[in-house]
NUFI-408086 format. One record per residue (C-alpha): residue in three letters; x, y, z. Coordinates in nm, 3 decimals, always signed. Layout:
N
{vokol=ALA	east=X	north=Y	up=Z}
...
END
This chain:
337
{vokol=UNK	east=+6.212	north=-6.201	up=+6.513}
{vokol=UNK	east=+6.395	north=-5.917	up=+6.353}
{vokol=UNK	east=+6.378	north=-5.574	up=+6.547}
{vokol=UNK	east=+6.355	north=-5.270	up=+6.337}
{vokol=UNK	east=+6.635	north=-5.025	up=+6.442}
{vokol=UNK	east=+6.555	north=-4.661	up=+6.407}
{vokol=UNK	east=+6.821	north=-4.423	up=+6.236}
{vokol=UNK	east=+6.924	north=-4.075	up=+6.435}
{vokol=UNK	east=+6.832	north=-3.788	up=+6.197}
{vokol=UNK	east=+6.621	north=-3.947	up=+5.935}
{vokol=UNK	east=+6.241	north=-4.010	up=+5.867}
{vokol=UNK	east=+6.126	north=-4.270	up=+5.682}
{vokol=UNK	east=+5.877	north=-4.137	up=+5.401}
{vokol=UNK	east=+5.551	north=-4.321	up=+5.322}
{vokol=UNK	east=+5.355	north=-4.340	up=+5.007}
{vokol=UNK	east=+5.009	north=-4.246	up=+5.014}
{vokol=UNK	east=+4.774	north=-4.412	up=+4.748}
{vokol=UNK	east=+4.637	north=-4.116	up=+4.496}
{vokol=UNK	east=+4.285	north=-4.071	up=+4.495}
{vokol=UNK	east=+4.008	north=-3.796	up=+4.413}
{vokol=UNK	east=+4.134	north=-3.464	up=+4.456}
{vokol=UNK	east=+3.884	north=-3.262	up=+4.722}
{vokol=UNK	east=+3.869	north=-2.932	up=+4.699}
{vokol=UNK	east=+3.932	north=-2.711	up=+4.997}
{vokol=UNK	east=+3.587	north=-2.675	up=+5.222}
{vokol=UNK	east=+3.685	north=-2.246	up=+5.217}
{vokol=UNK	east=+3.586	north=-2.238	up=+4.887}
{vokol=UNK	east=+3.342	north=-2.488	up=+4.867}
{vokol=UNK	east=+3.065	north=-2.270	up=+4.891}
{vokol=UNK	east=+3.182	north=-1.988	up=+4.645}
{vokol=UNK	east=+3.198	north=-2.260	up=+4.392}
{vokol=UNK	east=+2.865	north=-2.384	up=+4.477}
{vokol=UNK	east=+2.722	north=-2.026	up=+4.446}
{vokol=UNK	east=+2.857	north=-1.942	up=+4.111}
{vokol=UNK	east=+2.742	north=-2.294	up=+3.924}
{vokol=UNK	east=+2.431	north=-2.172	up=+4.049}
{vokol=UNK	east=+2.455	north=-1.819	up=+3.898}
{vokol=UNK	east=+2.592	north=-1.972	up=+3.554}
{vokol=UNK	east=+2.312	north=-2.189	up=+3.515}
{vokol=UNK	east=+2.075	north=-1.920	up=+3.575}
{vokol=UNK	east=+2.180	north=-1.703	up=+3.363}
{vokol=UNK	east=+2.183	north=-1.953	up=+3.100}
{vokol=UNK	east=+1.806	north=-2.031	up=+3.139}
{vokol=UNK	east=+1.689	north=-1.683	up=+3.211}
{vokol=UNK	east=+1.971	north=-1.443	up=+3.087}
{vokol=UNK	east=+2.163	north=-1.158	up=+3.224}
{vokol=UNK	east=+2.009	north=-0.924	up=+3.431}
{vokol=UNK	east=+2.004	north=-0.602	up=+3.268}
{vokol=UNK	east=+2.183	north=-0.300	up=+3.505}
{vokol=UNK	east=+1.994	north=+0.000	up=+3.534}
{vokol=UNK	east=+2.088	north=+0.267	up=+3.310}
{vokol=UNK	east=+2.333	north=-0.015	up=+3.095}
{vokol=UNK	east=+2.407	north=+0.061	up=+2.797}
{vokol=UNK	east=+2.288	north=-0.211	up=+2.616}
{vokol=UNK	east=+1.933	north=-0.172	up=+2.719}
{vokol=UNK	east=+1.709	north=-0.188	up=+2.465}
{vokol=UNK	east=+1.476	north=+0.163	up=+2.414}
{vokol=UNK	east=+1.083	north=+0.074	up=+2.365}
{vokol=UNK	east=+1.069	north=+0.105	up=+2.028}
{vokol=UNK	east=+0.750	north=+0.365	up=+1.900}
{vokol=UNK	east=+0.466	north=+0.234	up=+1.814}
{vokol=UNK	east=+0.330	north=+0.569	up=+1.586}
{vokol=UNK	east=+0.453	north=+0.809	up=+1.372}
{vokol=UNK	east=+0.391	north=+1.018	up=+1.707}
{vokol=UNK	east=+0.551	north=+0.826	up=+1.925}
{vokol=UNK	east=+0.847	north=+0.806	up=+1.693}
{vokol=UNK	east=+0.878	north=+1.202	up=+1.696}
{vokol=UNK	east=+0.816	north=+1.296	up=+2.047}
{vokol=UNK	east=+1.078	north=+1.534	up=+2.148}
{vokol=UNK	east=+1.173	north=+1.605	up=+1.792}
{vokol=UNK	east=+0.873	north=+1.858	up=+1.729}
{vokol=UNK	east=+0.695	north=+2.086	up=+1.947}
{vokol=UNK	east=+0.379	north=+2.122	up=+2.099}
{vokol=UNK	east=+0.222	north=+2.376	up=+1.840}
{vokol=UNK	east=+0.448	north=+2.170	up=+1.521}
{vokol=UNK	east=+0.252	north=+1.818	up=+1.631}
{vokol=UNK	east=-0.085	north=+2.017	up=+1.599}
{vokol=UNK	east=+0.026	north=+2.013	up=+1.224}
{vokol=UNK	east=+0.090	north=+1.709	up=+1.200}
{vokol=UNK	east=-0.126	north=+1.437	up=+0.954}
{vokol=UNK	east=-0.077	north=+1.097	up=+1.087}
{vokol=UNK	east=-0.291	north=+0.922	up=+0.782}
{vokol=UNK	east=-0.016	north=+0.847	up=+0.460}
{vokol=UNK	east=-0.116	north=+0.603	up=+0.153}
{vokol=UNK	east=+0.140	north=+0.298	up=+0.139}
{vokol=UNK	east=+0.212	north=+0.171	up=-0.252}
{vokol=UNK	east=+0.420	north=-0.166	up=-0.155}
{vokol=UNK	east=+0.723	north=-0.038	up=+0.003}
{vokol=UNK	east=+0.655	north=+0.361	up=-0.085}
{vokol=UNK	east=+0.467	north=+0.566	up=+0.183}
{vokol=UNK	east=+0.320	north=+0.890	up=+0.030}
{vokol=UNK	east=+0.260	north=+1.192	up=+0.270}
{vokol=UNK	east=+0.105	north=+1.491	up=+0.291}
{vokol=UNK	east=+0.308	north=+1.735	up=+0.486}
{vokol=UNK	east=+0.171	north=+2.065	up=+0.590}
{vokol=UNK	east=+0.356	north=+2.431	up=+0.484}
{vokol=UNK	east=+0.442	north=+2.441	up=+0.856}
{vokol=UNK	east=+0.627	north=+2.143	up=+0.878}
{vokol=UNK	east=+0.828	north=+2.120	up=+0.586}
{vokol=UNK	east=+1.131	north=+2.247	up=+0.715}
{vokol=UNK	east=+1.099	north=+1.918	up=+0.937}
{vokol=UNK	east=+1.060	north=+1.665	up=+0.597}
{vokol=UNK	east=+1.371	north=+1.463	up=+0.650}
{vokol=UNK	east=+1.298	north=+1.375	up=+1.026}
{vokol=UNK	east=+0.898	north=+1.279	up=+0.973}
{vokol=UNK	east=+1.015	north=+1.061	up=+0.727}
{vokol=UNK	east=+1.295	north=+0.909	up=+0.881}
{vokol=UNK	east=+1.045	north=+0.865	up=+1.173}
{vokol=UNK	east=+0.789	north=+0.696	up=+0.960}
{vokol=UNK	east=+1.041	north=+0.467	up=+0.809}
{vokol=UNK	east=+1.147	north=+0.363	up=+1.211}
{vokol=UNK	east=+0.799	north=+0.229	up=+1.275}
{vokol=UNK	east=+0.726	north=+0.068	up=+0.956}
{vokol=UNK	east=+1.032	north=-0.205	up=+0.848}
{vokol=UNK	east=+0.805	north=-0.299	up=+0.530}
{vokol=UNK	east=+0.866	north=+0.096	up=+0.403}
{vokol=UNK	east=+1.191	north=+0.126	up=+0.226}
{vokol=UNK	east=+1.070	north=+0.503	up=+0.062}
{vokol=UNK	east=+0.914	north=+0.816	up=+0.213}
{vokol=UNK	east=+0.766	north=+1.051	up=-0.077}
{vokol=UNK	east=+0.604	north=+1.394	up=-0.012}
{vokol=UNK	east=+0.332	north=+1.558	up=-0.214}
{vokol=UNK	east=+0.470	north=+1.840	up=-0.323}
{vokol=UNK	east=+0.151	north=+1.944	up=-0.548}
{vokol=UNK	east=-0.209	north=+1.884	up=-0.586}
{vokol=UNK	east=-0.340	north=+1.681	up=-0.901}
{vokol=UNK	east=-0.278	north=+1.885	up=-1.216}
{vokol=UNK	east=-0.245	north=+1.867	up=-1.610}
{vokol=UNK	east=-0.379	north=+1.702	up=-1.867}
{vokol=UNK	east=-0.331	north=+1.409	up=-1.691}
{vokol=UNK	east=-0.415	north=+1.487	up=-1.310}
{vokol=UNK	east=-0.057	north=+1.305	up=-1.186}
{vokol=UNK	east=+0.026	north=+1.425	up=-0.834}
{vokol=UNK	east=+0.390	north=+1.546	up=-0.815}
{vokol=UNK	east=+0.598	north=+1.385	up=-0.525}
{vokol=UNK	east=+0.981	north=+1.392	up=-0.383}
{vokol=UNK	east=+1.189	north=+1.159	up=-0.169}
{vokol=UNK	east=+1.255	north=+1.279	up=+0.174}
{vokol=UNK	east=+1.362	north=+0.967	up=+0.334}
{vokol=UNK	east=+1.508	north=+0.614	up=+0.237}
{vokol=UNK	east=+1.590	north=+0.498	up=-0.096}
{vokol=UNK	east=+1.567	north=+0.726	up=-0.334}
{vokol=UNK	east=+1.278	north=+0.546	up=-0.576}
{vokol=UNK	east=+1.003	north=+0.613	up=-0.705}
{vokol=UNK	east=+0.834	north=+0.346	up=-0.896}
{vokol=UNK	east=+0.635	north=+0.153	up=-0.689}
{vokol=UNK	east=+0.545	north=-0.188	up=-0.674}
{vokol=UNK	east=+0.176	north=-0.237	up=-0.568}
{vokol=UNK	east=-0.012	north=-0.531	up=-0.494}
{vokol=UNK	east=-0.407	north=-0.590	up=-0.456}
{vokol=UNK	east=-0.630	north=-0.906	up=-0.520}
{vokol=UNK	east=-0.374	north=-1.106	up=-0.651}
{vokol=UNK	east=-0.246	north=-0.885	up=-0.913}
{vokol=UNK	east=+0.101	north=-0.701	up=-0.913}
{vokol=UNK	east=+0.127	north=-0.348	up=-1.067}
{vokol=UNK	east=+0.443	north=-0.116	up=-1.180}
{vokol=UNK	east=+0.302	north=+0.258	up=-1.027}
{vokol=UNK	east=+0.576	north=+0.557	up=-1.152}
{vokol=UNK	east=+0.527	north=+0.790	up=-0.882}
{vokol=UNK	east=+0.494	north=+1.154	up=-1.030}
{vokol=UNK	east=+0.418	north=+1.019	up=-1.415}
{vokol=UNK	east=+0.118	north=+0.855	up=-1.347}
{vokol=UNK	east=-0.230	north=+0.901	up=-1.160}
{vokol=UNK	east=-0.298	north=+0.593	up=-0.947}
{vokol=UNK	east=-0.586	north=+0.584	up=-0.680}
{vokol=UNK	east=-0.467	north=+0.242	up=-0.391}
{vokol=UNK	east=-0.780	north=+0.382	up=-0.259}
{vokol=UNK	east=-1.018	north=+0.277	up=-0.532}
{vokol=UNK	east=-0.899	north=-0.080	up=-0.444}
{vokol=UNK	east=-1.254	north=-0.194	up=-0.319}
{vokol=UNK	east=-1.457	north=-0.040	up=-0.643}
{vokol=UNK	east=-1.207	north=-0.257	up=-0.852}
{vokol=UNK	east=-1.295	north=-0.619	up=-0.648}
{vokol=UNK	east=-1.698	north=-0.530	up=-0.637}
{vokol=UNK	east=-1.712	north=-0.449	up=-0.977}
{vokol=UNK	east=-1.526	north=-0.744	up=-1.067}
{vokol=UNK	east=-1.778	north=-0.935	up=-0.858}
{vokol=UNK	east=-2.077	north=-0.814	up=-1.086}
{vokol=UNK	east=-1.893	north=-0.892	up=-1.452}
{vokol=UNK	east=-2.127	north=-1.172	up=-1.552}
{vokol=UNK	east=-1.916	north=-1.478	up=-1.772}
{vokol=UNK	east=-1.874	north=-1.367	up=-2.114}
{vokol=UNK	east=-1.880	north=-1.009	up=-2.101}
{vokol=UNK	east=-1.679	north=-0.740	up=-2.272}
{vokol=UNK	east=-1.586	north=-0.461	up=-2.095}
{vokol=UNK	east=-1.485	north=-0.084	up=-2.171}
{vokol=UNK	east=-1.262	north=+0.053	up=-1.951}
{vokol=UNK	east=-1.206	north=+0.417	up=-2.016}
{vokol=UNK	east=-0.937	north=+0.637	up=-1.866}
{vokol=UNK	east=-0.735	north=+0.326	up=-1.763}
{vokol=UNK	east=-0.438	north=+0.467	up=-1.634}
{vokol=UNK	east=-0.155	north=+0.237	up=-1.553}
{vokol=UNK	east=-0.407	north=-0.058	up=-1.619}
{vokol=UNK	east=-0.625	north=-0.169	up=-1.253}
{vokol=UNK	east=-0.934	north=-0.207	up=-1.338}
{vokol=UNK	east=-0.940	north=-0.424	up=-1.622}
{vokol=UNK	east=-0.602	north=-0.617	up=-1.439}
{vokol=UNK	east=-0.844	north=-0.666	up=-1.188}
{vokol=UNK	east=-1.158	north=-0.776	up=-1.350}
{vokol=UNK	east=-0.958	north=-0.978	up=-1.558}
{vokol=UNK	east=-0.794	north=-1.214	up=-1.258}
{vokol=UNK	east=-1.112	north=-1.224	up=-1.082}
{vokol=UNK	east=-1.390	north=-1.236	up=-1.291}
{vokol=UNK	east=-1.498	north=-1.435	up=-1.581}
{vokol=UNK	east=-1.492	north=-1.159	up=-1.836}
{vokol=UNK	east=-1.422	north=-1.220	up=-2.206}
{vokol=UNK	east=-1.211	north=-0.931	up=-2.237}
{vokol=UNK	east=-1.141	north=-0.581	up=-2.178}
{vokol=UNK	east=-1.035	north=-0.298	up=-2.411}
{vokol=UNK	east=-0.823	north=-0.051	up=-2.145}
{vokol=UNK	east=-0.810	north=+0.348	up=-2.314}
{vokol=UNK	east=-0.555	north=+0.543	up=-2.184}
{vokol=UNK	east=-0.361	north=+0.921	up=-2.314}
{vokol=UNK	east=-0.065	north=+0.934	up=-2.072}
{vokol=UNK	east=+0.215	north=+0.762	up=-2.238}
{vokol=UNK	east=+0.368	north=+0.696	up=-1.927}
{vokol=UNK	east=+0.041	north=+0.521	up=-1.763}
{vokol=UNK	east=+0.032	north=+0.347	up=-2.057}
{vokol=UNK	east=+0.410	north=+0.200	up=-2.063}
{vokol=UNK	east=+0.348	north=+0.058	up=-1.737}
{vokol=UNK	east=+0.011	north=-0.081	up=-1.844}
{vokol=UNK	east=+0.192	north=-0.290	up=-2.111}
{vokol=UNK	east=+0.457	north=-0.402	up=-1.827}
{vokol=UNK	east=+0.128	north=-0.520	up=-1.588}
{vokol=UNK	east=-0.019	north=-0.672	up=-1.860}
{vokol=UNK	east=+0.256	north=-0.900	up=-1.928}
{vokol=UNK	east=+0.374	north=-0.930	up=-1.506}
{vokol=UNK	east=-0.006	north=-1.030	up=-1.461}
{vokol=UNK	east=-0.025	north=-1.261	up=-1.739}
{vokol=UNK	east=-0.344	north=-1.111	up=-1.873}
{vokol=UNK	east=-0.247	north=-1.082	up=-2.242}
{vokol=UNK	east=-0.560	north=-1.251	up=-2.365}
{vokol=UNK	east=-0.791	north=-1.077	up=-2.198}
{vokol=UNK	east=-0.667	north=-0.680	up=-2.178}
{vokol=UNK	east=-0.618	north=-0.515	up=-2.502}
{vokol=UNK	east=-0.429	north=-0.166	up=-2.445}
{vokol=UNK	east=-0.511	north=+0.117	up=-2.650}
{vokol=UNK	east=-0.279	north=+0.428	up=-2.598}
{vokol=UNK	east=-0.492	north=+0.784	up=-2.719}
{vokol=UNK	east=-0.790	north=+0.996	up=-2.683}
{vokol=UNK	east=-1.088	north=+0.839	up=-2.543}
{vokol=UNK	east=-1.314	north=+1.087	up=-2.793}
{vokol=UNK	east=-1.094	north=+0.946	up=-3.087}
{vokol=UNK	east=-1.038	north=+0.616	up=-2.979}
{vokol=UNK	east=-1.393	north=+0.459	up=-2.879}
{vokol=UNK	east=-1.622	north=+0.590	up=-3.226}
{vokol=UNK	east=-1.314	north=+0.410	up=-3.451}
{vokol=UNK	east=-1.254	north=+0.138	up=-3.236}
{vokol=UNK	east=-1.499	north=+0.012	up=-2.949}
{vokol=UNK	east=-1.864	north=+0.171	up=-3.025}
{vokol=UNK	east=-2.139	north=-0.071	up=-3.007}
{vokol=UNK	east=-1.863	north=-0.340	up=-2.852}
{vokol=UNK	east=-1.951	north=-0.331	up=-2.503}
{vokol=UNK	east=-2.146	north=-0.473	up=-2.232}
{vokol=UNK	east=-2.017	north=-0.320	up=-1.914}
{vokol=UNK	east=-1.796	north=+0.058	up=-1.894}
{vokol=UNK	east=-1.582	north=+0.181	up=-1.596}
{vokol=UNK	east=-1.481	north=+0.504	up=-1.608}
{vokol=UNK	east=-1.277	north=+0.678	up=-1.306}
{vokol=UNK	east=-1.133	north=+0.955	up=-1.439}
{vokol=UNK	east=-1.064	north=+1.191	up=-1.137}
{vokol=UNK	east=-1.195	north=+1.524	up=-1.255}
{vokol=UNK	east=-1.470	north=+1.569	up=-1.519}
{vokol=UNK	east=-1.611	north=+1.256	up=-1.622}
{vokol=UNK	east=-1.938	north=+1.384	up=-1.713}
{vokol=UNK	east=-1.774	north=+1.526	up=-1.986}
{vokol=UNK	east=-1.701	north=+1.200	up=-2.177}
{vokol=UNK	east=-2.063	north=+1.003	up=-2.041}
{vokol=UNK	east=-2.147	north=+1.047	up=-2.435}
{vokol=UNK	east=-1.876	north=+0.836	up=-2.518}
{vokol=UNK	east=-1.898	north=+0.589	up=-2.250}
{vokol=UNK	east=-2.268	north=+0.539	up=-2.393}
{vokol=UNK	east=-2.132	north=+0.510	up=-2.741}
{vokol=UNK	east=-1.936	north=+0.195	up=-2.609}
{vokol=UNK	east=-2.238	north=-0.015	up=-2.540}
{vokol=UNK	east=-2.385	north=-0.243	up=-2.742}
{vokol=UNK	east=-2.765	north=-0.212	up=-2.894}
{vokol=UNK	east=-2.960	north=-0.361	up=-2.674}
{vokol=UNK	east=-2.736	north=-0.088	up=-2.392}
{vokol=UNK	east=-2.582	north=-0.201	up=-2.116}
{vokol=UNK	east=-2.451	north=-0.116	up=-1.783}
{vokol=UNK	east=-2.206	north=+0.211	up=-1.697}
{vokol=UNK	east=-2.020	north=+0.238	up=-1.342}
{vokol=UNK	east=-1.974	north=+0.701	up=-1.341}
{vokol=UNK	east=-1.746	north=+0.828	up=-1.087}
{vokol=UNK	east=-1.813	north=+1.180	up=-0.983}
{vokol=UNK	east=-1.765	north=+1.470	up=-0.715}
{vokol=UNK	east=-2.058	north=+1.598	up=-0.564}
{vokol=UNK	east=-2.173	north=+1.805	up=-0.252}
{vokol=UNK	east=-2.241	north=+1.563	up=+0.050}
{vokol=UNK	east=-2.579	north=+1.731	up=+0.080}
{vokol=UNK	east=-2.641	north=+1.639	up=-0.301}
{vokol=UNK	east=-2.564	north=+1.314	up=-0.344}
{vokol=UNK	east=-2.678	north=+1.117	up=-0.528}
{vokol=UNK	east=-2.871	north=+1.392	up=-0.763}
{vokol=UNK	east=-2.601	north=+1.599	up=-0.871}
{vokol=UNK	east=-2.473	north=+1.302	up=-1.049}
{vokol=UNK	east=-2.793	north=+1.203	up=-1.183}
{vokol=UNK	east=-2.837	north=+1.550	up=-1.322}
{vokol=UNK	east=-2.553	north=+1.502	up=-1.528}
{vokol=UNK	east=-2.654	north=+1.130	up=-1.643}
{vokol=UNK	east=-2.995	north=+1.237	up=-1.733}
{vokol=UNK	east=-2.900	north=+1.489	up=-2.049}
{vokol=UNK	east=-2.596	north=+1.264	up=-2.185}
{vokol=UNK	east=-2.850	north=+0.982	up=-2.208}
{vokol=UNK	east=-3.122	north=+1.129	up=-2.365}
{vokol=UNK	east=-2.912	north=+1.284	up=-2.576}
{vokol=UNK	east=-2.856	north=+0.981	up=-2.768}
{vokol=UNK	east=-3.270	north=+0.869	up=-2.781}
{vokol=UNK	east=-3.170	north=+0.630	up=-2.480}
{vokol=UNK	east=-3.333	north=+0.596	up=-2.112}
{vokol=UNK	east=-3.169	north=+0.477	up=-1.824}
{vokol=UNK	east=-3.248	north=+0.301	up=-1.491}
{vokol=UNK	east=-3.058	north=+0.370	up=-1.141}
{vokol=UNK	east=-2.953	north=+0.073	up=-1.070}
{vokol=UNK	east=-2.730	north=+0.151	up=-0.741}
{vokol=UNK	east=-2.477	north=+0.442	up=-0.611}
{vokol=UNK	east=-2.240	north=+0.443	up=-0.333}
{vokol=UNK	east=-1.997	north=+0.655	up=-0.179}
{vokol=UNK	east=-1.637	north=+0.614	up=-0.248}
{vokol=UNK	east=-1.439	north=+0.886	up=-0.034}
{vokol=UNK	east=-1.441	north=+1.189	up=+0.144}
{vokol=UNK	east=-1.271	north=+1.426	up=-0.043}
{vokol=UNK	east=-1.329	north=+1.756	up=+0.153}
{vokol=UNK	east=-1.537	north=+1.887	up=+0.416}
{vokol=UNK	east=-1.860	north=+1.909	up=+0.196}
{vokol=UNK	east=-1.758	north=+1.720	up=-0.105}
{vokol=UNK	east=-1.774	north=+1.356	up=-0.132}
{vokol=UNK	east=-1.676	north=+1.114	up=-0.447}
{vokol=UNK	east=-1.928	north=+0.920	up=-0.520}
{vokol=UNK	east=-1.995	north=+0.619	up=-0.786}
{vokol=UNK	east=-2.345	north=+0.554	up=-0.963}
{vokol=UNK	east=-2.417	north=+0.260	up=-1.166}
{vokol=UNK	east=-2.685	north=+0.248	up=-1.400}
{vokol=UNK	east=-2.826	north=+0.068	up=-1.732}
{vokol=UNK	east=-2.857	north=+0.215	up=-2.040}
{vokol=UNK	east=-3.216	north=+0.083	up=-2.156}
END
């Protein structure tokens, strides 16, 4: 047997087979803690700090809520919270005390609505000829021709060249809903072409002869005409109802619409004259005191139908709108017998 002699002064090294590296039990924990933390905040997300500055404000929920602390006590009694929306186009009525606040009301509207793109102000009430409402941009894009949508029709509105009424949307669809198949319809005052659009996409009218003065009503008529695909059925006639219905469309009609804003009563002869023989039915918008409704139309019916040797029958009125404290809009329909 060999002995192993040991050498003064040196060691003798010996190899140590590799194997897993283990990390050091100090930071064992720590380690544990923040795989932990990681995964957490990849499931539920980063706590928020208080007072961070990428916390998210609550975003308003009104116009009033948008403008709290941007108009006083006294300035929000002002205020008119109610606006009429054509497609992307608010239209607001801002009080004389509150116009030197325009640009922020309508940069506050067009925070809580994302649909708006354009905030227009009346500036005026309903005047001329052709009762158009005058209106400016105060916030957004600066446009002003609208694109409106109701009971699957689409309609070009030029803000502040035309008179357009969203809120005789409902007249439009239950009218349509009484046009029996067949029937040819007068529609007087037609503006930029909604009523007989209307009747013709949802009713099974023959067609519809659509009257209208404004020459700017009437150039976006043609253009809803053709978006709407109703060129069978609506036949636009630009000029004077009292010119155009004794050449053109007496004795033609079964059915007339007629919602001129202001003075209809005026032209009930001529909406008569549009009927056919054997008469016919006649939807008459008209103003009248609340406590007078619905006789102060009738009163007017009454003379422009006997007028003509005819007699008529009631057949129902409604109201449309309030329009002011004591004055409501109301529509009567009745047959000319």
């Amino acid at each position: 047997m060999v002995s192993r002699r040991k050498v003064p002064g040196r060691k003798i090294k010996r190899k140590i087979a590799a194997g897993p590296k283990v990390p050091a039990k100090s930071g064992s924990k720590k380690l544990q803690i923040s795989k932990a933390a990681n995964r957490s905040k990849k499931k539920y997300g980063a706590a928020k700090k208080p007072g961070s500055k990428k916390s998210n404000p609550k975003k308003p929920r009104s116009l009033k809520d948008a403008l709290k602390g941007r108009l006083t006590k006294k300035e929000f009694s002002f205020l008119r919270g109610s606006f009429d929306t054509l497609g992307n186009i608010a239209i607001l009525e801002i009080p004389d005390e509150l116009r030197h606040k325009e640009k922020i009301i309508g940069n506050a509207l067009l925070s809580v609505n994302p649909s708006l793109e354009t905030v227009c102000m009346k500036t005026g009430a309903h005047e001329g000829e052709f009762r158009i409402e005058p209106v400016k941009v105060i916030a957004g894009r600066r446009n002003k021709v609208a694109t409106y949508k109701e009971h699957g029709c689409t309609f070009r509105v030029s803000l502040g060249r035309v008179f357009f009424s969203p809120r005789l949307s409902t007249e439009r669809k239950r009218i349509a809903g009484l046009i029996k198949e067949g029937e040819v319809i007068g529609a007087l005052f037609a503006g930029v072409g909604p009523f007989p659009i209307v009747f013709a996409k949802n009713s099974k009218m023959a067609k519809a002869y659509a009257v209208e003065l404004n020459p700017a009503a009437y150039e976006d008529m043609l253009e809803n005409i053709r978006k709407n695909k109703v060129e069978s059925k609506v036949f636009p006639i630009l000029g004077d109802v009292r010119k155009v219905v004794p050449m053109q469309i007496a004795g033609t009609c079964d059915r007339v619409v007629m919602p001129l804003p202001m003075g209809a009563a005026t032209f009930l002869k001529e909406a008569i004259m549009c009927l056919r023989l054997q008469g016919g039915i006649v939807h008459f918008y008209d103003f009248v005191r609340k406590d007078d409704a619905p006789a102060g139309a009738l009163d007017k019916i009454r003379p422009a139908v006997e007028a003509g040797g005819n007699s008529f029958r009631l057949l129902q009125w409604r109201k449309v709108r309030d329009y002011s404290p004591d004055t409501i809009q109301v529509v009567v329909d009745f047959l000319v017998e």
